[in-house]
C-alpha positions in Angstrom: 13.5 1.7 15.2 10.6 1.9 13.6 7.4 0.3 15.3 4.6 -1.7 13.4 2.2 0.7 14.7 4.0 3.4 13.3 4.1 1.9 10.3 0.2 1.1 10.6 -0.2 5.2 11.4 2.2 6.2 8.8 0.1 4.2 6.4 -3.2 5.7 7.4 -1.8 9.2 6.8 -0.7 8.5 3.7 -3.7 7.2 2.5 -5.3 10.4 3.8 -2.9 12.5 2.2 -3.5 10.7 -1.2 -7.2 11.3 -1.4 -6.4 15.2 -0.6 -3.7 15.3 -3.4 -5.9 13.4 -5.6 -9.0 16.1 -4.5 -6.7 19.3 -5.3 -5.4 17.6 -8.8 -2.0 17.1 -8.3 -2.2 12.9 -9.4 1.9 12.4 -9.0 1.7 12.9 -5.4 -1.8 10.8 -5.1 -0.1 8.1 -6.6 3.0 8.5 -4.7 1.0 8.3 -1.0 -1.4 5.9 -2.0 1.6 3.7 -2.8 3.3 4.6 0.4 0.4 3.5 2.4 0.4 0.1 1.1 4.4 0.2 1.5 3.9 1.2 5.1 1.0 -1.6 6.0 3.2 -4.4 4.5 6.3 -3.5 6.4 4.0 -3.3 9.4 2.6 -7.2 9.0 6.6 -7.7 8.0 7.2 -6.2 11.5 4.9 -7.8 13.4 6.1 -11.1 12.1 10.1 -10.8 12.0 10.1 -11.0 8.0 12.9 -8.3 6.6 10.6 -5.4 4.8 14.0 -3.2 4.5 14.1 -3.2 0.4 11.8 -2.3 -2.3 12.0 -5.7 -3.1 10.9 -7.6 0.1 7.4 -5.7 -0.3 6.3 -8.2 -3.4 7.5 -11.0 -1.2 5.8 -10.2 1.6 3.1 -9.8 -0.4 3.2 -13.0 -2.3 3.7 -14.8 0.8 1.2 -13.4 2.6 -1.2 -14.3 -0.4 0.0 -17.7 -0.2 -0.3 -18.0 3.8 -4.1 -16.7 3.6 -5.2 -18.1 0.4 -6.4 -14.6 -0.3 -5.5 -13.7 -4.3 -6.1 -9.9 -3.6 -3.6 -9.1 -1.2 -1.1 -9.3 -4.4 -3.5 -8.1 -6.7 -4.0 -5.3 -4.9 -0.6 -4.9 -4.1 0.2 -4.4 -8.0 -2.8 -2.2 -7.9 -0.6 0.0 -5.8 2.9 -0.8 -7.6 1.2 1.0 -10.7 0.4 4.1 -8.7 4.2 4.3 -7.7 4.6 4.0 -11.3 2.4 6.6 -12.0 4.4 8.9 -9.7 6.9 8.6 -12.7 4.9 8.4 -15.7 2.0 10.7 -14.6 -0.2 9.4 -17.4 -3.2 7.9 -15.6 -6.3 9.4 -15.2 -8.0 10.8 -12.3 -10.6 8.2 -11.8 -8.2 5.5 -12.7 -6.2 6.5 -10.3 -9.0 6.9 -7.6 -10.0 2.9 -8.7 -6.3 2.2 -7.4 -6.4 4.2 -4.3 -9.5 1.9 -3.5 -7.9 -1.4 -3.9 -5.5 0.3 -1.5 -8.0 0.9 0.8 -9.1 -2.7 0.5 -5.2 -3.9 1.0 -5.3 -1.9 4.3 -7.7 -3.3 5.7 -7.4 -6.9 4.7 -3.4 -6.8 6.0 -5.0 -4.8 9.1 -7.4 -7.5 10.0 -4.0 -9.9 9.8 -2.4 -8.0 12.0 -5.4 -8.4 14.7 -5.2 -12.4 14.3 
């Protein structure tokens, strides 16, 4: 079973491995990690709380209800930030610096659903 800190690490490496892909070009695979690191935090606060996170669905709920919990509109907002990079990984038609825009509200997503994880 997976753990929430695995999930937490598994989302950390994936937002590493996103910048790297992004860095070397390849903007499928950028957009691919940088949505799996948002994937992985969510199911970790999911986790950590007892909320099912096992479908592609449960990740906009557990966003929407975690935006509702806190009050804070960017959790979703950022969440669909990162829903259009997993997009990307199909459509491939953003831009580099589009796509590193995304990867930022990711980066701001991690953080703000690791700091719930600390409370």
């Amino acid at each position: 079973m997976t753990t929430t800190t695995d999930y937490q690490v598994g989302s950390r490496a994936m937002m590493t491995q996103s910048r790297n892909e992004l860095a070397h070009g390849d903007f499928q695979q950028a957009s691919e990690k940088g949505w799996g690191a948002a994937a992985q935090m969510l199911k970790a606060v999911a986790q950590a709380r007892g909320w099912e996170h096992d479908r592609h669905r449960h990740l906009h709920r557990i966003a929407s209800r975690l935006r509702a919990e806190t009050g804070d509109r960017d959790i979703y907002r950022f969440f669909s930030e990162a829903s259009t990079l997993h997009e990307n990984f199909y459509e491939n038609q953003m831009a580099a610096h589009d796509i590193d825009e995304a990867l930022q509200d990711v980066e701001r997503l991690l953080d703000k659903l690791e700091a719930i994880l600390s409370s």
